[in-house]
N, C-alpha and C positions, 0 to 999 in steps of 0.2 A: 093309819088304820092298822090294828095287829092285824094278821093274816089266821085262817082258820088252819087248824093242826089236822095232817091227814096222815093216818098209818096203813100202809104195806106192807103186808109177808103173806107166808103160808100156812094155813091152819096148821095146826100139828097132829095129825091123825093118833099120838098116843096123849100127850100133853095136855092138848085140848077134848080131851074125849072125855064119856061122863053120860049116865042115865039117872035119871031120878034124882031125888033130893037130895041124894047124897054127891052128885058132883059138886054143889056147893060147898062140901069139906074140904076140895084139895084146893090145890093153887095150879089153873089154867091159864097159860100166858097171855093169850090174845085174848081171854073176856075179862083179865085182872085189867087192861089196860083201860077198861072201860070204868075200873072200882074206885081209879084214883080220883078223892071229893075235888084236888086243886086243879083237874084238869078236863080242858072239853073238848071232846076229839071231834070233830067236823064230821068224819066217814070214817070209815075203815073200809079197805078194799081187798075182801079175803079170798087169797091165791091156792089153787089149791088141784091136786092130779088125781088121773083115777077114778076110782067107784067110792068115794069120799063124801057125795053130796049129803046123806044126811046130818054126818057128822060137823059139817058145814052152815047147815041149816039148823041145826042145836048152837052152835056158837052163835050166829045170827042171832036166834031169837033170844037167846041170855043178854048180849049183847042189847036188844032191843027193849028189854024188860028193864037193864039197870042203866040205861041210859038213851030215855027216847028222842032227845036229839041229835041221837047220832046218826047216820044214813049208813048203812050197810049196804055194800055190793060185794056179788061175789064173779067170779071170774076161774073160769075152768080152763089149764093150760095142756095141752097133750106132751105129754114127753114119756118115750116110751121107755126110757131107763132112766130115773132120778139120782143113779149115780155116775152115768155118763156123762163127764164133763160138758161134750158137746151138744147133746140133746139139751141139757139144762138150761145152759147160755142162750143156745136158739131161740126155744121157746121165750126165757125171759126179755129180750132182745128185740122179738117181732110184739110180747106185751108193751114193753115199754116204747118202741115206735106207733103205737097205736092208742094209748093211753092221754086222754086229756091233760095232759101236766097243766096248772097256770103258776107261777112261781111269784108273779105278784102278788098273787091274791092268798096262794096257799104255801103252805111248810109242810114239808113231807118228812117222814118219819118209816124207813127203813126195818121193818121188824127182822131180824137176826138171831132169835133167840128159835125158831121153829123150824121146821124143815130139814132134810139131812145136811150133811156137813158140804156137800156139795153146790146145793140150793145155797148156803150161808157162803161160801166163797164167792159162788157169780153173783150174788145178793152186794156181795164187798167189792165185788170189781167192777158193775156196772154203775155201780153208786160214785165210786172215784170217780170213774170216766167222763160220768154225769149225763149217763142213759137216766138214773134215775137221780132226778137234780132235787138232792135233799141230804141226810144222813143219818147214821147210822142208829140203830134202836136195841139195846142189850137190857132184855129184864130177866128180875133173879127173886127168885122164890122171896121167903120171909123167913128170918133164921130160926124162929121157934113155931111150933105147929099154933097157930093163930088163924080159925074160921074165920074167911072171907076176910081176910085180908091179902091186899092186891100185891103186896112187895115189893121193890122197889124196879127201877130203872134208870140208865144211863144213855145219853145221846153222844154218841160218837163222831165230832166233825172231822173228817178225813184230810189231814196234814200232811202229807206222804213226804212232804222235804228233810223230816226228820226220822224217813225209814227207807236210806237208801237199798234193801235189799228187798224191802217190797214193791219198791218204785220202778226196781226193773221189771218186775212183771207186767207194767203195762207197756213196756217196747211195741210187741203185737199192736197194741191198739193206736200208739204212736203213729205206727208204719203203716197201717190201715189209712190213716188220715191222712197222711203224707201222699199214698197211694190214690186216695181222693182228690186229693187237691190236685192232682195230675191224672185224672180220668184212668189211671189205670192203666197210663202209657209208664215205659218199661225206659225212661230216660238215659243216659248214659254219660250227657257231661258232666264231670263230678262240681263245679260250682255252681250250676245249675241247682244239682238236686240238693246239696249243703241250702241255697238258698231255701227251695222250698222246705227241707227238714225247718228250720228256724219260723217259716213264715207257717206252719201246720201248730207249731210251740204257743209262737204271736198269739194265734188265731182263736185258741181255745181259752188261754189266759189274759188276755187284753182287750179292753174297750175304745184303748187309744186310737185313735185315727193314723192309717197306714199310706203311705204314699207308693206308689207302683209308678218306675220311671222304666222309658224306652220307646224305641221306634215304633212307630203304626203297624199293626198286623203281630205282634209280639206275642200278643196274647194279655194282656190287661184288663180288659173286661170278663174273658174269660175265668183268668182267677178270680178275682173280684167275687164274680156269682158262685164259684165253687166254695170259695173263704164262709160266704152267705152259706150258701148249705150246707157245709162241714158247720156253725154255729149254730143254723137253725136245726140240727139232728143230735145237739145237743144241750138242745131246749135252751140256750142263750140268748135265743131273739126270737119271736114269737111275727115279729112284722114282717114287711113285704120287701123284695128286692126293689129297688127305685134306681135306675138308671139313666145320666142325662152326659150327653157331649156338651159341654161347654163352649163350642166352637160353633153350634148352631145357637145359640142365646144372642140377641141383639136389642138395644135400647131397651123401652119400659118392657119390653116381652123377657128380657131377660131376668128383672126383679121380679117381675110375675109371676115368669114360669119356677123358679126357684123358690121363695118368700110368701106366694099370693097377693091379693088384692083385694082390697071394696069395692064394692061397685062406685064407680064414678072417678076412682083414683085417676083414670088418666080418662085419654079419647078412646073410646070402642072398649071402655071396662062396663060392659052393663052388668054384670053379676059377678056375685063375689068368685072369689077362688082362693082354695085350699094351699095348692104350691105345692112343688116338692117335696119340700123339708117337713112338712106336714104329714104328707102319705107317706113317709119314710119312720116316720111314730115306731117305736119299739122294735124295726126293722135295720137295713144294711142301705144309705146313697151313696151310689156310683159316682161321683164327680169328672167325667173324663176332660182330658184337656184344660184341667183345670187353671193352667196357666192362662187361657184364652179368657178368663172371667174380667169384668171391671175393674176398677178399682174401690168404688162404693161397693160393688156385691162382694167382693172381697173380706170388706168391713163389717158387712149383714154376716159374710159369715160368717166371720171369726166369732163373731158374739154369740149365732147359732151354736157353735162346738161347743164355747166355753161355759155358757149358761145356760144350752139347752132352751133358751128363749128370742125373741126377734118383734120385729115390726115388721107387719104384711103391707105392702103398699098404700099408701093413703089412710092407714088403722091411725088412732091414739091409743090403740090399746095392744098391749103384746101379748102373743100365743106363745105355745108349749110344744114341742119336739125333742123325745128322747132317742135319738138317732146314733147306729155308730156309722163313721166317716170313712170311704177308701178314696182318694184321691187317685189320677193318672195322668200322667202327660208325659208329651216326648220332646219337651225343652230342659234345659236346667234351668230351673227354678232360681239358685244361688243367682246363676248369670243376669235372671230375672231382675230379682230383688237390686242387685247392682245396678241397674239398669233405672229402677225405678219402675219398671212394669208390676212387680208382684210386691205385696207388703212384705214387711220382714218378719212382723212377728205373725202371720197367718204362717206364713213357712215355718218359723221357727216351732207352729202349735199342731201341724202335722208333718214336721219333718223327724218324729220321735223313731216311726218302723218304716224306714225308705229301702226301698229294693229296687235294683234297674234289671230290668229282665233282658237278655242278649237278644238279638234278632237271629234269626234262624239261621245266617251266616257264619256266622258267630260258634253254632253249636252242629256241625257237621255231623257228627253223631247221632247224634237225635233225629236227623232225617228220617232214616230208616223206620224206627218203633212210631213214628209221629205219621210214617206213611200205611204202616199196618194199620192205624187205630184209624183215620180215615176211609182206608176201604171198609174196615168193620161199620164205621158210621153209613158209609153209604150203603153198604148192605142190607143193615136195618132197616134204612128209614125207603128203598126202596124193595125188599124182600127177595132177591136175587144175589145170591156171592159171587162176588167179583176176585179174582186173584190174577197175580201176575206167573204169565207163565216163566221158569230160571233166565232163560236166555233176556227177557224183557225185562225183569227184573235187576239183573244183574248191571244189565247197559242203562241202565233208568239211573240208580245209584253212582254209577261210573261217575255223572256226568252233574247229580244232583249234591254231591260233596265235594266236587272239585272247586278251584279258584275260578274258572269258568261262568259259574251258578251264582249269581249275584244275589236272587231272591229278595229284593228289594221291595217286595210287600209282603215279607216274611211268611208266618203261615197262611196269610189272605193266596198268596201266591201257588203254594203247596197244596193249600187243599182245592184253587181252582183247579189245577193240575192232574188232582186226582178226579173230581167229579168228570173232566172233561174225558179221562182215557177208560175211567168205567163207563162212560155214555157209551164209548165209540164201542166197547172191549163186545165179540161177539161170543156168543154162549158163555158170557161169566168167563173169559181166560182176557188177559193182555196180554197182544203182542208185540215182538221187536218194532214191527213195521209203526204198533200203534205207541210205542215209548219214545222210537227215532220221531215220529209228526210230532207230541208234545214236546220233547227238545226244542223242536226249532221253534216251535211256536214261540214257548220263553224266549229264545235267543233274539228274537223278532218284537218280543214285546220289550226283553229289558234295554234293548238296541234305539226304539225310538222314543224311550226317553230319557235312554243316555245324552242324547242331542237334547234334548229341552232342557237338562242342567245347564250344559256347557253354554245354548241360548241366555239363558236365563243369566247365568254370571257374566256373559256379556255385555246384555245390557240392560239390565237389574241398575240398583244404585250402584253409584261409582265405591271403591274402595277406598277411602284415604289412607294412603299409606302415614302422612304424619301421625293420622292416630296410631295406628300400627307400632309404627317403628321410632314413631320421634323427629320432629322436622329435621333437625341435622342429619340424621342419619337418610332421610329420603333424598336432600337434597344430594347425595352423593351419588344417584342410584341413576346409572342411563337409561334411557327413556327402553331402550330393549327390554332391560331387566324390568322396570317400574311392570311395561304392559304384562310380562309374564307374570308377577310375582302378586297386580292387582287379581289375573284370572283365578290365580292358585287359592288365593286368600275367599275370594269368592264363593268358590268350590268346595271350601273348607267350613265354612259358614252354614253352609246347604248341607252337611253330613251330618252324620250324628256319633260317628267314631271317623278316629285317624285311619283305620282300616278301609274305612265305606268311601272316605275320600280320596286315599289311596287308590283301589280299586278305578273309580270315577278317571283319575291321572292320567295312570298307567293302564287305560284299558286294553292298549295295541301292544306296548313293549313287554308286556307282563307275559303275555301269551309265550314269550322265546324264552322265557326263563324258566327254570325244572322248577325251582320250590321260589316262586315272588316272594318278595316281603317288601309289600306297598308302603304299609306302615313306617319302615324304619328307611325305605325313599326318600318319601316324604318327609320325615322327622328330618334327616341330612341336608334335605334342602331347606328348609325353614330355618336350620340352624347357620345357613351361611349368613343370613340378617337377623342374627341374633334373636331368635322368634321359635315358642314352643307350641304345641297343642293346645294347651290350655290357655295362652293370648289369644289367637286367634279363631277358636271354636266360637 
């Protein structure tokens, strides 16, 4: 179905102006638009500052007169200098967040030709950005004086890869998004933030499905839903966030709750249902843990990404979902696929934009800004500022970036942390007394389940070392070394880096060393039985 053509700009208070019979002599931009016989403009939606309405309201009705199926709206913007950059931008900015776009249905058309020269630059820069998701509109008189004739015009679709020194002007709006996709925290691991720069790039120009790998508490679903609204604010998806762990789905509830169903598909279907992939229609699904999925819904879905179509449980007929994909999980997928747990070409069809996010250990630095943006949150959301007093502060930090701080439910960790000592903090300060009780607290919680690892690879499955290492080379190994070397591999199994296992090791000897490095411990010792990270991960 063509879509209906919709024009944007701003009256021209000299251009468009005109009393009497005699405005039909000249050539007026925005009512010429409506002269052209090959074209049928849907609305026009005329922008316009100032004490301008009548002049507004004559354009209107010419408008209305030489073409009554056009709908005319007008729209009055406050800006109190129209050559102040900034005033201009705003105003256009808060129009264009508040503006029905549908981009399905409609094609928008950019008028450029009206308004000061200022108005026509934010006019060119939010139109790139795709505040306003359409392009550019340039009309030009008629070269010989010719009564009521419209003139001509040209639609400008904005290519910017071939104007590298315009291209830099939108860095600002770059770093703005980038700035988004991280709430506005003030990060400082530099591959950290290299990733997010890249996944903000992803975000606005790809539909491909994105894979987000890393430990629990990382923050994955978080981005996720940020990606969602940094897209959805630039009119890219018009649908709903849809978020599901894949680690809570079991038997037919999992094809269900994913897919939908007829009534009757299984036992206890008495009414049909939609599914996920359905409410996720022209919107963003969360898949978290997606490693945890089937292997039939695995199948369901690869055919969902690649043709946008499926079978709902029990159907003979197939439905429609135009969905983009974020995938997450804190497995390796590859290992997966090897394994025979995950397909290979489901991985391969959203292995295209994979990022593994660090765990909070990992990125020392980022404590700090991550521990500001948390009191801020809680501040908010309970209406009292919370701050740390220096002396608290400073001993919080000490203790919260050292090798010590394990943070093994990454920012889950951090921001219980934080809720707990602004509960406790009296009159809005933290102090020493109240940062030294959250200390121990941590030390105390990551303390008793340090022991449930070490249980757990006790007496969890046994390790074969043949697999490991190769029955020859096991059959060499004294039973001393085997019991050590199955604990270690165990241990290893249960991390999610060489560091995190490391740590786990060495939790007592590490403390007597000035600067640890668990990491390359460990690496030393695997390597006496010829054995790397990447075997036994």
């Amino acid at each position: 179905m063509k879509k209906k053509t919709v024009i944007l700009g701003f009256v021209g208070t000299t251009l468009d102006s005109g009393n009497g019979s005699a405005r039909w002599e000249k050539w007026r931009p925005t009512v010429a638009m409506a002269q052209h016989e090959d074209l049928v403009v849907e609305r026009f939606a005329l922008l316009y500052n100032g004490n301008y309405g009548p002049v507004v309201q004559q354009v209107a009705q010419d408008i209305a007169a030489i073409s009554p199926e056009t709908t005319v709206t007008q729209h009055k913007l406050h800006i109190r200098d129209p050559w102040d950059f900034g005033d201009v931008y705003g105003a256009l900015y808060d129009f264009a967040r508040s503006y029905p776009f549908d981009p399905d249905k409609e094609e928008y058309w950019i008028h450029i030709t009206t308004g000061t020269h200022v108005v026509q630059i934010c006019l060119f820069l939010m139109t790139e950005a795709r505040y306003f998701p359409g392009c550019l509109l340039q009309t030009s008189p008629p070269r010989r004086h010719a009564p009521n004739s419209p003139g001509s015009y040209t639609l400008i679709d904005l290519d910017l890869s071939r104007y590298d020194q315009i291209a830099q002007r939108f860095a600002t709006a770059q770093q703005e998004g980038v700035a988004f996709l991280k709430s506005g925290i003030a990060t400082r691991n530099p591959q950290f933030n290299l990733m997010i720069d890249e996944i903000e790039h992803v975000a606005v120009r790809s539909r491909a499905p994105m894979l987000l790998m890393g430990p629990t508490g990382a923050g994955k679903s978080f981005l996720a839903r940020r990606v969602f609204e940094l897209k959805k604010a630039r009119h890219q998806l018009k649908g709903a966030f849809v978020e599901i762990n894949c680690a809570t789905l079991h038997g037919d509830g999992a094809g269900s709750t994913l897919f939908g169903h007829i009534k009757g598909a299984f036992t206890g279907a008495a009414s049909d249902r939609p599914g996920l992939l359905r409410t996720a229609h022209k919107g963003l699904l969360f898949l978290d843990e997606i490693g945890e999925l089937g292997l039939d819904e695995q199948a369901m879905l690869l055919k969902a990404v690649e043709e946008k179509r499926f079978l709902p449980m029990g159907g003979d007929h197939e439905v429609q979902s135009d969905f983009q994909l974020i995938a997450g999980t804190n497995r390796d997928l590859a290992v997966e696929v090897a394994a025979g747990r995950f397909r290979e070409d489901l991985y391969a069809r959203i292995n295209l934009w994979t990022y593994s996010l660090p765990g909070l250990s990992d990125r020392p630095e980022d404590i700090e800004p991550n521990l500001d943006y948390l009191l801020q949150q809680y501040s908010a959301e309970h209406g009292d500022a919370v701050r740390f007093n220096k002396e608290a502060r400073e001993h919080f930090m000490a203790f919260a970036a050292s090798p010590d701080a394990r943070w093994s439910g990454n920012f889950r960790d951090l921001s219980a942390a934080v809720t707990r000592m602004a509960t406790l903090a009296e009159a809005g300060r933290i102090t020493k007394a109240v940062a030294s009780a959250e200390i121990v607290r941590l030390q105390r919680q990551w303390r008793t389940l340090a022991p449930g690892l070490g249980a757990s690879a006790a007496n969890g499955p046994r390790i074969a070392l043949e697999d490991a290492i190769g029955e020859d080379a096991a059959a060499q190994i004294d039973l001393f070394d085997r019991v050590q070397l199955e604990a270690v591999l165990a241990v290893c199994r249960q991390s999610k880096t060489m560091s995190d296992a490391g740590r786990k090791l060495f939790a007592v000897s590490r403390a007597e060393k000035a600067k640890p490095n668990d990491a390359d411990r460990l690496r030393k010792y695997l390597a006496r039985f010829g054995l790397d990270w990447e075997q036994v991960a």
